[in-house]
GULUMFI-71668 format. One record per residue: residue number from 1; x, y, z of N, C-alpha, C in turn. Coordinates in pm, 1 decimal, always signed. Layout:
<recs>
k; nxx; nyy; nzz; caxx; cayy; cazz; cxx; cyy; czz
NUM; X; Y; Z; X; Y; Z; X; Y; Z
...
</recs>
This chain:
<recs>
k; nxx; nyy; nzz; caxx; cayy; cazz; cxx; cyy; czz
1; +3561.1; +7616.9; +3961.0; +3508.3; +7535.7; +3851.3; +3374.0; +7594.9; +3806.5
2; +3359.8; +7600.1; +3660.3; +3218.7; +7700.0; +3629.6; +3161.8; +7565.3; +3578.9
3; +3036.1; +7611.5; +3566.4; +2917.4; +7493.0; +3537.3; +2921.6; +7423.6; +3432.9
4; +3019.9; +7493.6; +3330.0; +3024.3; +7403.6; +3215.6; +3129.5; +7311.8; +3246.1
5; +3259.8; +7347.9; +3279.0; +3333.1; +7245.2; +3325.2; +3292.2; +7119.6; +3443.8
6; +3225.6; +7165.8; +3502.7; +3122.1; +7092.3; +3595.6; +3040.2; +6957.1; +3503.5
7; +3029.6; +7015.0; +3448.3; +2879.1; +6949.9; +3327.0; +2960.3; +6859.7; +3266.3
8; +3092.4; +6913.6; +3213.5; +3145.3; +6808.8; +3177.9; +3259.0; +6696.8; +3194.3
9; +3267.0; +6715.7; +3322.7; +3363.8; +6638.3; +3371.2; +3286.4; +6511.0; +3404.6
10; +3122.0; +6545.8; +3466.5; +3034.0; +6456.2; +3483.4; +3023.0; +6361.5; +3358.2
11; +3012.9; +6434.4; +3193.0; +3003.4; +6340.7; +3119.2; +3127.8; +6261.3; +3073.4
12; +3248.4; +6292.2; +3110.8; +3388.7; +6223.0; +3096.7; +3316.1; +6120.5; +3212.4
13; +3305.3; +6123.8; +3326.7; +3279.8; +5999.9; +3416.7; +3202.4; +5907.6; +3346.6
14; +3081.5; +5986.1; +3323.6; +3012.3; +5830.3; +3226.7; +3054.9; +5789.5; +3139.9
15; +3138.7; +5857.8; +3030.4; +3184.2; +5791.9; +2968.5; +3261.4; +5654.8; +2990.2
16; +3350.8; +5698.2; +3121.0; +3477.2; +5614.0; +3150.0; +3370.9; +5511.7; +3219.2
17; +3268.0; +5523.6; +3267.9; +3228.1; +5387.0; +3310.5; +3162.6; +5313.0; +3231.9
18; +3081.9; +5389.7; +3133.6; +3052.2; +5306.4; +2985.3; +3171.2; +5218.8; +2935.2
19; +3297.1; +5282.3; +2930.5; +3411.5; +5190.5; +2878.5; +3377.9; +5057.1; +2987.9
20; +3391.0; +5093.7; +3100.7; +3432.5; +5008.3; +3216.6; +3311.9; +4899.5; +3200.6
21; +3177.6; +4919.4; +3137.4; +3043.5; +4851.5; +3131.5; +3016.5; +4809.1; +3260.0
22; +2972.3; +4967.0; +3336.1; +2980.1; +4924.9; +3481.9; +2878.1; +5096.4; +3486.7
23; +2826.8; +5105.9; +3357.8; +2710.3; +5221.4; +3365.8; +2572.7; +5176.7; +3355.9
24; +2454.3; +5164.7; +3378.8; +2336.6; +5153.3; +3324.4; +2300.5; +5286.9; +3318.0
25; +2251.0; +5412.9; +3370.5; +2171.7; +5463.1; +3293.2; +2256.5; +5644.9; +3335.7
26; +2238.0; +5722.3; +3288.5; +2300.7; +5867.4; +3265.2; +2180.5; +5971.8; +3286.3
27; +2174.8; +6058.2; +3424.0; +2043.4; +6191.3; +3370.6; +2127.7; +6260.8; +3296.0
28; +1992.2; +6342.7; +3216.5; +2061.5; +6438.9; +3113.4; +2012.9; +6543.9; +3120.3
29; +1898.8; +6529.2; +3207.9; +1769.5; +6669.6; +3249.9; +1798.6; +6732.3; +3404.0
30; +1772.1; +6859.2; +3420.9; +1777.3; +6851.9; +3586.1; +1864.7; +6798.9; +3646.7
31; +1980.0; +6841.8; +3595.0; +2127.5; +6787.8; +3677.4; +2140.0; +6859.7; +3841.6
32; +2177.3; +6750.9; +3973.4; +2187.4; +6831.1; +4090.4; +2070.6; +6903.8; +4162.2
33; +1921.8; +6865.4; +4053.5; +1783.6; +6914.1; +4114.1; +1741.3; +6782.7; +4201.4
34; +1701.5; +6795.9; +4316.0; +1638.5; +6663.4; +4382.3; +1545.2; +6726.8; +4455.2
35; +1435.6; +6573.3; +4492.9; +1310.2; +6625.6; +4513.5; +1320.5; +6639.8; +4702.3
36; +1217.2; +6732.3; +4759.5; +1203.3; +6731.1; +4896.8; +1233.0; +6622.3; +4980.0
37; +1166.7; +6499.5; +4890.0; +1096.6; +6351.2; +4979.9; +1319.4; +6320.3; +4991.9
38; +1420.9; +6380.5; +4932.3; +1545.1; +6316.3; +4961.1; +1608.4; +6406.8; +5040.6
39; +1575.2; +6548.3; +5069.7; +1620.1; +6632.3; +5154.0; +1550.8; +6576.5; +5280.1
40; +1423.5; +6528.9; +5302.3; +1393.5; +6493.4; +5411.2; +1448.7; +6344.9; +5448.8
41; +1513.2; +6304.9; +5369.7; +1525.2; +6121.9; +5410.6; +1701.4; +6137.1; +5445.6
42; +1759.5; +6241.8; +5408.8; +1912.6; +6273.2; +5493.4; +1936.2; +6304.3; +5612.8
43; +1784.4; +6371.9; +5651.9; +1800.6; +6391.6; +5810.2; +1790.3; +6274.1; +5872.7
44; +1726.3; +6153.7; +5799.9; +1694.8; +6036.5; +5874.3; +1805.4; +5976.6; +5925.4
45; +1910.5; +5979.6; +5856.0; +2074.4; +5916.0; +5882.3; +2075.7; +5791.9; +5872.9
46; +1964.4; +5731.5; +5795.0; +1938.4; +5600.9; +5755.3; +1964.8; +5534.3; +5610.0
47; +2104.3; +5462.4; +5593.2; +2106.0; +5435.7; +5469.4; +2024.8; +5434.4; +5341.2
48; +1943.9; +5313.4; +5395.8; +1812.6; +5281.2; +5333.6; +1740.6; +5345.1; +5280.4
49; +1717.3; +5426.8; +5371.4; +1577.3; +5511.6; +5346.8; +1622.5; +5619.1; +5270.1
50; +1770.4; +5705.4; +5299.3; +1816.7; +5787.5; +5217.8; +1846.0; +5696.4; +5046.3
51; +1905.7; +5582.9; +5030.0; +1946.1; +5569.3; +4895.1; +1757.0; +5506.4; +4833.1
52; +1683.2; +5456.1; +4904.2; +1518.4; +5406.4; +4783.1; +1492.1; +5545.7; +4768.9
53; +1481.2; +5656.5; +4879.0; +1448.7; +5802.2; +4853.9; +1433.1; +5793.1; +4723.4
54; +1623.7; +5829.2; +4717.5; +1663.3; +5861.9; +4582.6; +1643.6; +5812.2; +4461.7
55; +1642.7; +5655.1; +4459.4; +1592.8; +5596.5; +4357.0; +1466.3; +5598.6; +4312.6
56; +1343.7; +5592.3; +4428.2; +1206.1; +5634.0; +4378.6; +1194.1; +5741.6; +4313.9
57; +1262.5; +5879.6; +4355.4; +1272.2; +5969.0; +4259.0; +1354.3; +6043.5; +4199.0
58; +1479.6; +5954.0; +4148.7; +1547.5; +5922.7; +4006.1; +1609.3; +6136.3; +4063.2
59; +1641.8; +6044.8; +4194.1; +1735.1; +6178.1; +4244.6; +1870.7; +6165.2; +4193.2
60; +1940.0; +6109.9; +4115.9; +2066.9; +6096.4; +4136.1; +2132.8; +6151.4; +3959.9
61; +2291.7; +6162.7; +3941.4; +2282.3; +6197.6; +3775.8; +2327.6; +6061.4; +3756.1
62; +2384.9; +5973.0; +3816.8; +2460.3; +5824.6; +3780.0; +2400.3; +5732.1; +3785.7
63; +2368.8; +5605.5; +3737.2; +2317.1; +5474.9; +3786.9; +2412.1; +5394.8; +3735.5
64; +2497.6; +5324.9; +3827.9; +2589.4; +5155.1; +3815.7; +2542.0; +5083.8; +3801.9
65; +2560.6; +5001.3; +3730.4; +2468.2; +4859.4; +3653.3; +2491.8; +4776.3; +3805.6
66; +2571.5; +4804.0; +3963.9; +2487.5; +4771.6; +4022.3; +2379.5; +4785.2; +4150.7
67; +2295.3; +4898.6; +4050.4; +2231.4; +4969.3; +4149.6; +2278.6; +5114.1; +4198.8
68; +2404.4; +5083.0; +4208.8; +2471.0; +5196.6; +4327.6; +2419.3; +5362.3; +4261.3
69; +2453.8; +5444.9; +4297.6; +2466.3; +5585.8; +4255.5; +2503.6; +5665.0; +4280.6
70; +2537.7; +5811.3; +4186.1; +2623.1; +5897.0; +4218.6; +2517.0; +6007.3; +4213.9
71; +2538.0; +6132.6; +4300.9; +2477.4; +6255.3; +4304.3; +2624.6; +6374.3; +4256.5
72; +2552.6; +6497.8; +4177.6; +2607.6; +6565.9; +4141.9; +2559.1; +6744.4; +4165.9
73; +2533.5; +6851.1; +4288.6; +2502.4; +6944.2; +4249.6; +2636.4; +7021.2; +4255.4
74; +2598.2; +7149.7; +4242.6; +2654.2; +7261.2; +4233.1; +2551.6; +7394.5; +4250.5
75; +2586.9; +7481.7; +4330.0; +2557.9; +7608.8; +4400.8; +2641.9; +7697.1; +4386.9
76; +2677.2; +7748.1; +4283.9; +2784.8; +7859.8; +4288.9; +2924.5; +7746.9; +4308.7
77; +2967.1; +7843.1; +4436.4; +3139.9; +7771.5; +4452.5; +3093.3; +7634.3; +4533.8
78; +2966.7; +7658.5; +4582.8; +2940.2; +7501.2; +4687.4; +2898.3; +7402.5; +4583.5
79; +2991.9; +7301.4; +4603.8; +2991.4; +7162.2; +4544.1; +2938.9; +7049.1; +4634.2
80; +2830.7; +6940.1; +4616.1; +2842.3; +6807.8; +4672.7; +2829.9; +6706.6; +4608.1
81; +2917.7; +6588.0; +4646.3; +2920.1; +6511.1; +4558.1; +2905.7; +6359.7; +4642.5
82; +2807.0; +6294.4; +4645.4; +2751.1; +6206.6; +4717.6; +2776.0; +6033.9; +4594.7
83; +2826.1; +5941.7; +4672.0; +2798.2; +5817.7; +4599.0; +2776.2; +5731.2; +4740.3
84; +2636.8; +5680.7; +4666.2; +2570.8; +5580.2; +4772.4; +2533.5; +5444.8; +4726.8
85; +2625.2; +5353.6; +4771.4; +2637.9; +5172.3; +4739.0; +2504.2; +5139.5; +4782.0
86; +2449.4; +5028.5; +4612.0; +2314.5; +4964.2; +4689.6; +2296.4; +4896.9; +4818.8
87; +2244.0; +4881.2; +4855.1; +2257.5; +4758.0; +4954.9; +2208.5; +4581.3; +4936.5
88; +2211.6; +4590.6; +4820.3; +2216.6; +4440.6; +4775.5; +2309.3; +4435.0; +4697.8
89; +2384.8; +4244.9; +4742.2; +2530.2; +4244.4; +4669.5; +2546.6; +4255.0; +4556.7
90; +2642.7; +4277.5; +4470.0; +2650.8; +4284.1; +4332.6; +2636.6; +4168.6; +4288.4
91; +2555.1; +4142.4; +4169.0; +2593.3; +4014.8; +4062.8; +2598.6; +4038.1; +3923.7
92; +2679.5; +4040.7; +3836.2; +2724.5; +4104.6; +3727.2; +2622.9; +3917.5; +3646.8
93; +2645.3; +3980.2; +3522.7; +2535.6; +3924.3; +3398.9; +2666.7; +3807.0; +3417.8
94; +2739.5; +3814.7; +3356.8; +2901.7; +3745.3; +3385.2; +2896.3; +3597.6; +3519.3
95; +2828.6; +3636.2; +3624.1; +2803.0; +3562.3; +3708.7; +2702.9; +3508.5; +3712.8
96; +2579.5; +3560.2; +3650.2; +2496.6; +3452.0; +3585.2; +2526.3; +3360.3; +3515.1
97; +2561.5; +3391.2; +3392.3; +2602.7; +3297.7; +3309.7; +2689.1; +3182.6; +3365.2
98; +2777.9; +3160.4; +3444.8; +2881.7; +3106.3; +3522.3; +2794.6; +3022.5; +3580.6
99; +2671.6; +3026.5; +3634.6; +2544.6; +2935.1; +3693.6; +2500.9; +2884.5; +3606.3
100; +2504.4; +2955.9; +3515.8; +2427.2; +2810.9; +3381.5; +2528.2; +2716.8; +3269.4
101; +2626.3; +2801.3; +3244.2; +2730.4; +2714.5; +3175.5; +2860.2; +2751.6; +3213.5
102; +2961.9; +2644.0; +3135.7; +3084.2; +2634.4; +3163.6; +3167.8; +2761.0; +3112.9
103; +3262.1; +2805.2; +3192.4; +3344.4; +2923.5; +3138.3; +3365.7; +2950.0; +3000.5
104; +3406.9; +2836.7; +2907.5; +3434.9; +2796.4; +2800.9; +3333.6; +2822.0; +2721.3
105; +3242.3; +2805.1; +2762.4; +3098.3; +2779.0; +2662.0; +3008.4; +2972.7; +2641.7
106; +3094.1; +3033.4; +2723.4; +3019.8; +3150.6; +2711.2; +3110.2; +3250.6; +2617.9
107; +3038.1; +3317.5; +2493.0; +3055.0; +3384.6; +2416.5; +3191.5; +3519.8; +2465.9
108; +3322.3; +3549.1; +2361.4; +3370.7; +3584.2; +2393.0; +3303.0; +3765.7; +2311.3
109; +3227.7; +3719.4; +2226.1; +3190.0; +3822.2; +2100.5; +3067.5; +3911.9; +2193.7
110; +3137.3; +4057.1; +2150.3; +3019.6; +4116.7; +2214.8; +2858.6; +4115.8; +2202.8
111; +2829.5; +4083.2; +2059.8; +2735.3; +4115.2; +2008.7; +2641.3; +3981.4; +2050.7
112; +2706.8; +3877.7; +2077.2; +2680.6; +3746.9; +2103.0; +2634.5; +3757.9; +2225.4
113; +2690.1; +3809.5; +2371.8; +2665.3; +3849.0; +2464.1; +2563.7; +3951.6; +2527.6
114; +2546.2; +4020.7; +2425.6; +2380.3; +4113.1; +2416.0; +2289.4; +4016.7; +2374.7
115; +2317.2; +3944.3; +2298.3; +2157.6; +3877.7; +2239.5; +2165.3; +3797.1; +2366.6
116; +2234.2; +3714.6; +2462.0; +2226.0; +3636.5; +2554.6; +2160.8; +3751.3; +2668.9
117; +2189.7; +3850.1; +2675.0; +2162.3; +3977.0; +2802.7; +1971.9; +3994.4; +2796.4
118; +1942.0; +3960.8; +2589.2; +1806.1; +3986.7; +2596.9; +1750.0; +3918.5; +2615.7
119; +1809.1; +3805.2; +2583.5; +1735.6; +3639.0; +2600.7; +1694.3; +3582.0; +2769.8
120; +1806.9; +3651.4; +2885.2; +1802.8; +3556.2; +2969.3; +1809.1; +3689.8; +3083.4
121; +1702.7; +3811.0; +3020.1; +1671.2; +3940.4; +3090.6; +1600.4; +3896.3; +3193.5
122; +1483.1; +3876.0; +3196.5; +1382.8; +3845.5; +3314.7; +1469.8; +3744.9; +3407.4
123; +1525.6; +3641.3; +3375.6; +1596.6; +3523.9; +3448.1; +1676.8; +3600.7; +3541.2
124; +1790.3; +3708.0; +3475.4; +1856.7; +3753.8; +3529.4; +1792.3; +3821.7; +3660.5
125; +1754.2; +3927.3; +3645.1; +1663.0; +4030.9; +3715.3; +1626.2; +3974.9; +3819.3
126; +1563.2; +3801.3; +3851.9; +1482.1; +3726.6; +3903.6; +1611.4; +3700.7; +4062.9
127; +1738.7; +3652.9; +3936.1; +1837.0; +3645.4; +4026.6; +1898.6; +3748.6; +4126.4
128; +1924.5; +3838.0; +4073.2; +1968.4; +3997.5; +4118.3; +1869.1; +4001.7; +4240.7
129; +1733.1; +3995.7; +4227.9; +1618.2; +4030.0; +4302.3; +1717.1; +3947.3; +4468.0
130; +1705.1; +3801.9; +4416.2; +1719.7; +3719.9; +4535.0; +1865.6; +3749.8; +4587.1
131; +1964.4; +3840.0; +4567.8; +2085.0; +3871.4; +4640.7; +2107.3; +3896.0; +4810.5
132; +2159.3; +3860.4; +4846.7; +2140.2; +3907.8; +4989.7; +2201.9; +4039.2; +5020.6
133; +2163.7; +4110.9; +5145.1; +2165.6; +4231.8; +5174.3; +2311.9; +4284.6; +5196.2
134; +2377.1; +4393.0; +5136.0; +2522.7; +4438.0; +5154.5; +2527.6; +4507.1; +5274.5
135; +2590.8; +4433.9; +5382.3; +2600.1; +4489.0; +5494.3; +2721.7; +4615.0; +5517.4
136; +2809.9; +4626.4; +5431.0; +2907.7; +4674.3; +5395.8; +2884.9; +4810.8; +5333.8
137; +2768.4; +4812.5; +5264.9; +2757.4; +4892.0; +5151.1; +2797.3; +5061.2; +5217.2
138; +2855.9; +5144.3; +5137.8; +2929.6; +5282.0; +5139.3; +2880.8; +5378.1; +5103.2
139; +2882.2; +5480.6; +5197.9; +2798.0; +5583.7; +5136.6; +2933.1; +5707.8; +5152.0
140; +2977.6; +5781.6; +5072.9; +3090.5; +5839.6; +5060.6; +3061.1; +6009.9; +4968.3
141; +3100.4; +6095.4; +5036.9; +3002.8; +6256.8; +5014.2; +3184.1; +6363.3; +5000.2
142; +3118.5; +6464.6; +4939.9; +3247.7; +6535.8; +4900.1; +3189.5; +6652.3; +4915.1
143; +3239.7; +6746.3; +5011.9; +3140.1; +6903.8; +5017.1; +3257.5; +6977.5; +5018.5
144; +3225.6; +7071.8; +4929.9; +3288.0; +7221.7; +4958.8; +3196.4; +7346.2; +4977.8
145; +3228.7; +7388.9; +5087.0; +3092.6; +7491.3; +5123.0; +3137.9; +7566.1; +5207.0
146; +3152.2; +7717.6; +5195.0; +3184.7; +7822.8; +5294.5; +3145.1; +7813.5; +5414.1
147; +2995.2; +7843.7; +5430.1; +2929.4; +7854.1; +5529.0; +3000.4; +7750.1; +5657.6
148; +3006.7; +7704.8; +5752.7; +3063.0; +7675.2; +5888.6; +3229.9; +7646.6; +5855.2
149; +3279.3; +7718.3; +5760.9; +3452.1; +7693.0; +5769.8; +3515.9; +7718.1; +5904.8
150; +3574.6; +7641.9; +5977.8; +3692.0; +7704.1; +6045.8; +3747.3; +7586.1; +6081.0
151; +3947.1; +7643.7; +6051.1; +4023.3; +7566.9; +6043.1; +4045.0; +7451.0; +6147.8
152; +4062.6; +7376.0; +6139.9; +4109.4; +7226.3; +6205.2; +4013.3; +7202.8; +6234.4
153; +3911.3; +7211.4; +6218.4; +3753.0; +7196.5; +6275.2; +3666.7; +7109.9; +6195.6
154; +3645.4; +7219.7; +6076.5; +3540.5; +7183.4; +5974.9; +3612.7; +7272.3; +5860.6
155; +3662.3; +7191.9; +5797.9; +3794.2; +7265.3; +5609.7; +3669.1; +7277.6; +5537.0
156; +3694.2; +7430.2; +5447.9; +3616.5; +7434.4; +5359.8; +3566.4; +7331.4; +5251.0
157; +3716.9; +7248.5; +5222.7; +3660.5; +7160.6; +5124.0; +3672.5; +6985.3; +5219.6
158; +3632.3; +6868.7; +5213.9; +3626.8; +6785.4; +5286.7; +3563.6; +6645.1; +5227.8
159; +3610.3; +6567.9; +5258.8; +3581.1; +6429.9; +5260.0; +3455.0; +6343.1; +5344.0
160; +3395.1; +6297.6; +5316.7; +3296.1; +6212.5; +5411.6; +3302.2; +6057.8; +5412.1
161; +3291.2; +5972.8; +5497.1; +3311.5; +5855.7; +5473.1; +3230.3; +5767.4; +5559.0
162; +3098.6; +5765.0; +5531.5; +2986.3; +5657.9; +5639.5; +2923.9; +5779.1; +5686.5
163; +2750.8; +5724.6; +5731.7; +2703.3; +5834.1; +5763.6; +2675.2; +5835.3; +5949.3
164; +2625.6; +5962.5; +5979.2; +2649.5; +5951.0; +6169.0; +2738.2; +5939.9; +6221.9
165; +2849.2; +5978.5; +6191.5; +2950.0; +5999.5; +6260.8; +3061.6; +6196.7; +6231.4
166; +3156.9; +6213.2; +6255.8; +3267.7; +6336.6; +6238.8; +3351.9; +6350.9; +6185.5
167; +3371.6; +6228.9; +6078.7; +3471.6; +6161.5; +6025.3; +3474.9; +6275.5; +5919.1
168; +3572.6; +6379.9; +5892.8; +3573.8; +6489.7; +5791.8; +3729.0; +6465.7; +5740.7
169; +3776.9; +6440.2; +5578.3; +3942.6; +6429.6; +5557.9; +3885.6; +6564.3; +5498.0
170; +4088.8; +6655.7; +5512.9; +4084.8; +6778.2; +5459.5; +4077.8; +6741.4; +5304.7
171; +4072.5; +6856.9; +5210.8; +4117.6; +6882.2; +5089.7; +4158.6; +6946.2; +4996.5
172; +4301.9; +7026.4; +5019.6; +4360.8; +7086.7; +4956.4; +4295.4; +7171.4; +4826.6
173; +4218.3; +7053.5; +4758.1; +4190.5; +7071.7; +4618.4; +4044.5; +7089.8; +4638.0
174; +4025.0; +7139.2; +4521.4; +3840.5; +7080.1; +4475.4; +3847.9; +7002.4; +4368.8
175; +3802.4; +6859.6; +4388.0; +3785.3; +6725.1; +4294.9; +3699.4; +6745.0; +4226.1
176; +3707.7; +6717.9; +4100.3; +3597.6; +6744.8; +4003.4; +3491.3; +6619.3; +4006.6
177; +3412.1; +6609.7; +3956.3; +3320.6; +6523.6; +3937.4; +3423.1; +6359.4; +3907.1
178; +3484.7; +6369.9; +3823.6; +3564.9; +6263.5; +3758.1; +3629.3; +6189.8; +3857.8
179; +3732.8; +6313.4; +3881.9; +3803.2; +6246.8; +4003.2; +3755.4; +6207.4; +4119.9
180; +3619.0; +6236.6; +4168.8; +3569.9; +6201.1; +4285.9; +3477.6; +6034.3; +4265.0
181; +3457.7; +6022.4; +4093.6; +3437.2; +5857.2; +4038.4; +3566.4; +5819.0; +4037.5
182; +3658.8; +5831.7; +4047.8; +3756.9; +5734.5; +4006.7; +3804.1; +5724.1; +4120.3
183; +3794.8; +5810.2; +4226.5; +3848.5; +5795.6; +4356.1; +3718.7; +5684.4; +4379.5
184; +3605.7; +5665.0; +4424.2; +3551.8; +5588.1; +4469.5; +3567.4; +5429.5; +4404.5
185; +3562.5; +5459.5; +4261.7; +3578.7; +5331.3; +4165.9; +3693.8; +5237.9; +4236.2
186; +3810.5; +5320.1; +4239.8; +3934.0; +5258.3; +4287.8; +3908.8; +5151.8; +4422.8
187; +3857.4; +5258.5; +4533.8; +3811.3; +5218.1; +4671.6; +3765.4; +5154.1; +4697.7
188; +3633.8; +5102.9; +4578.6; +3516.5; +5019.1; +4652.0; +3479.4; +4922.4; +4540.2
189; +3556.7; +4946.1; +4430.7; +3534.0; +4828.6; +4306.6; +3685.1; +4791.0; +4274.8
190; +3744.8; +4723.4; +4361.2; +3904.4; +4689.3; +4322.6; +3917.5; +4597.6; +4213.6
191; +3831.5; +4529.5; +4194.2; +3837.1; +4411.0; +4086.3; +3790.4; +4495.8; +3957.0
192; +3679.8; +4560.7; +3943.9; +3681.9; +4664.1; +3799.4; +3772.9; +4760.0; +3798.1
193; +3890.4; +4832.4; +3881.6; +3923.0; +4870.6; +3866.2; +4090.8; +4831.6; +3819.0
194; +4097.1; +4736.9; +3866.2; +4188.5; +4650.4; +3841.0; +4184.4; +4584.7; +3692.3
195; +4094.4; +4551.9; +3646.8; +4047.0; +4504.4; +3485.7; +4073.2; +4626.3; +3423.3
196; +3978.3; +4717.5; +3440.0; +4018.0; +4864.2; +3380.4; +4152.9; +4908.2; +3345.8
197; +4267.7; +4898.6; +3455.2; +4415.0; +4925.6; +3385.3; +4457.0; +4815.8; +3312.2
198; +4473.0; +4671.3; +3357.4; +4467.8; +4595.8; +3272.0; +4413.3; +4620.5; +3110.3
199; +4306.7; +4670.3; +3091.8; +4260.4; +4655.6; +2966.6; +4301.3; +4821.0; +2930.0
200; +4345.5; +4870.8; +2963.3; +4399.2; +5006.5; +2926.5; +4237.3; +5120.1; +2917.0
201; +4187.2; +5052.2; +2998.3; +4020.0; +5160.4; +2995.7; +4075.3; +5270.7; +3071.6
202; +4183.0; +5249.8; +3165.1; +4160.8; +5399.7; +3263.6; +4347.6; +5391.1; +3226.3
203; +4418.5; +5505.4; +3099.0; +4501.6; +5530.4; +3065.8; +4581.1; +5641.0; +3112.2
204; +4698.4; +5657.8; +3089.1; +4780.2; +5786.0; +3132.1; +4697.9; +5946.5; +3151.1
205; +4628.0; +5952.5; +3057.8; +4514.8; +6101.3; +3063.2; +4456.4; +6082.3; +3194.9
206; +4397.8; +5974.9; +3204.0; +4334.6; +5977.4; +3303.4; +4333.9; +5994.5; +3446.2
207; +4514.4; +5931.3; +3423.3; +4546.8; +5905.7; +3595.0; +4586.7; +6060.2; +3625.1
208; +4629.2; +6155.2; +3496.0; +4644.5; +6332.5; +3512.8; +4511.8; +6397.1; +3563.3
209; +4420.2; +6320.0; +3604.8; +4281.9; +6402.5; +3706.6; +4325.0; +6511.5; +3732.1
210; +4407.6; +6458.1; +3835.6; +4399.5; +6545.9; +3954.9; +4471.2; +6726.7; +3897.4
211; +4547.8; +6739.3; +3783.4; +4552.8; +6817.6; +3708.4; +4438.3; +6882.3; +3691.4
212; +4307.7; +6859.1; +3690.8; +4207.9; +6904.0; +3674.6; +4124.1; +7038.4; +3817.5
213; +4227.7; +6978.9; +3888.8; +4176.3; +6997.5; +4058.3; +4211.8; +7143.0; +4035.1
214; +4214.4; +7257.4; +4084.4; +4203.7; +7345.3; +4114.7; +4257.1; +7329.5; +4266.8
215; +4335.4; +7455.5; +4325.1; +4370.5; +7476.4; +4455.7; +4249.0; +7564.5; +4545.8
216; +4218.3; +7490.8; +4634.2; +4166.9; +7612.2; +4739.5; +4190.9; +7725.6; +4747.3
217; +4134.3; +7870.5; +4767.0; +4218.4; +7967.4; +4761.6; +4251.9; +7976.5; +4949.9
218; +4383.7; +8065.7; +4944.8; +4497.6; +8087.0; +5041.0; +4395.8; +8082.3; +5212.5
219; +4327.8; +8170.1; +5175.2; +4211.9; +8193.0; +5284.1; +4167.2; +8140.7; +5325.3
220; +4100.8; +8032.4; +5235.0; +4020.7; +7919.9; +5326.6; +4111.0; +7744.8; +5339.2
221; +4229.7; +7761.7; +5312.5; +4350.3; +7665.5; +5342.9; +4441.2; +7699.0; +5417.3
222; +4472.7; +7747.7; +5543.8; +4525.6; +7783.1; +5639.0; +4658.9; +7685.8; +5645.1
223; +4780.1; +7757.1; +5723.5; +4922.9; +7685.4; +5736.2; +4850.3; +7609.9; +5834.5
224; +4787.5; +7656.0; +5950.7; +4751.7; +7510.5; +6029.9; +4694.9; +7368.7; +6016.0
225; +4604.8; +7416.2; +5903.1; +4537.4; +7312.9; +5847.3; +4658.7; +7241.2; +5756.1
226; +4746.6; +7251.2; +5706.3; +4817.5; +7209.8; +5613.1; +4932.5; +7094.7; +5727.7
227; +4878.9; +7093.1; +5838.6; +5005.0; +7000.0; +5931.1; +4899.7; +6881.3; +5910.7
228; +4800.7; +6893.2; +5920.4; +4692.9; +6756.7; +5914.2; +4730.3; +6658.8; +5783.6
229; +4675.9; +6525.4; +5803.2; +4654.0; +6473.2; +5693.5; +4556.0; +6496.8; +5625.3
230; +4571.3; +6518.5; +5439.0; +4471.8; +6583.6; +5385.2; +4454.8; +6507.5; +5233.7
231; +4375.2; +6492.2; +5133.3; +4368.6; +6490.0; +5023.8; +4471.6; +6591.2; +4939.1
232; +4571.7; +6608.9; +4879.4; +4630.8; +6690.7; +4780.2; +4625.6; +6690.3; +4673.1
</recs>
């Protein structure tokens, strides 16, 4: 995958979560550049401290309206692709409103629903603040990287799932940016993702991702490795 296809598979993701209205904010500068203070807060192996890192300094290219975020570099053929769940629960604007009036009574019109978003901003925010802590919350990483390959061991390309532990799935493929949001979207937001086909936001093109994937080459995907369970 070359950097432009890189570049833009990232902006197909935001897009699709703009549809989904499950984006707040997009970098557009310094894609995959992050500062020291987050290289040093990964050795910590501490949720916490690794995802404020990042947010104090606006390490990440994604922001989810909740909180959560996605990281995006690229190094040549080495790819990582990091999404780290806030740790406070979600509360969508939607669930505010539901605290102050009746289902019925809340605007079906979009435009109606922004002027309510500006009106009852601070209120909101106030609420969000007081959420309690996501004990659950996911931190989920995607590396492809030469350097320590060897088969059944450590696969060139690989899965991560929670941090401090060995937990590595193979991967046939290299996932593009897109597919590695829609793989998580699916996983860890079942209810937006579930609305999303419903409302036809995530359509036939879309579910052809994995079309996008590229194969490992022969060398660093071994017949042994291919008896394991793997991503394809």
């Amino acid at each position: 995958m070359n950097e432009a296809a890189f570049n833009i598979s990232i902006e197909e993701a935001a897009r699709l979560l703009k549809k989904m209205k499950f984006l707040k904010s997009r970098k557009q500068i310094g894609m995959g550049i992050y500062s020291s203070a987050s290289f040093h807060a990964i050795k910590s192996g501490d949720l916490k401290t690794i995802y404020q890192t990042a947010i104090d300094n606006n390490d990440y290219e994604i922001l989810l309206d909740d909180d959560s975020i996605f990281q995006f570099s690229k190094d040549g053929d080495k790819l990582r692709y990091v999404f780290i769940q806030s740790q406070s629960t979600y509360f969508s604007f939607q669930d505010f409103l539901l605290e102050l009036f009746d289902e019925e009574d809340i605007p079906i019109d979009e435009q109606l629903l922004e002027e309510m978003e500006i009106e009852y901003a601070e209120d909101y925010e106030q609420r969000r603040d007081e959420q309690k802590i996501n004990l659950g919350a996911m931190y989920i990483r995607y590396d492809v990287d030469r350097n320590g390959y060897r088969p059944n061991l450590h696969s060139y390309a690989h899965m991560h799932i929670g941090l401090n532990n060995n937990f590595r799935l193979p991967s046939s493929i290299i996932l593009t940016p897109l597919s590695f949001v829609l793989f998580v979207i699916k996983h860890v937001y079942i209810t937006l993702w579930e609305i999303a086909i419903n409302e036809n936001i995530i359509d036939e093109q879309i579910f052809q991702f994995k079309r996008m994937c590229r194969n490992i080459p022969a060398d660093l995907w071994q017949l042994q490795e291919q008896r394991e369970l793997y991503i394809i």
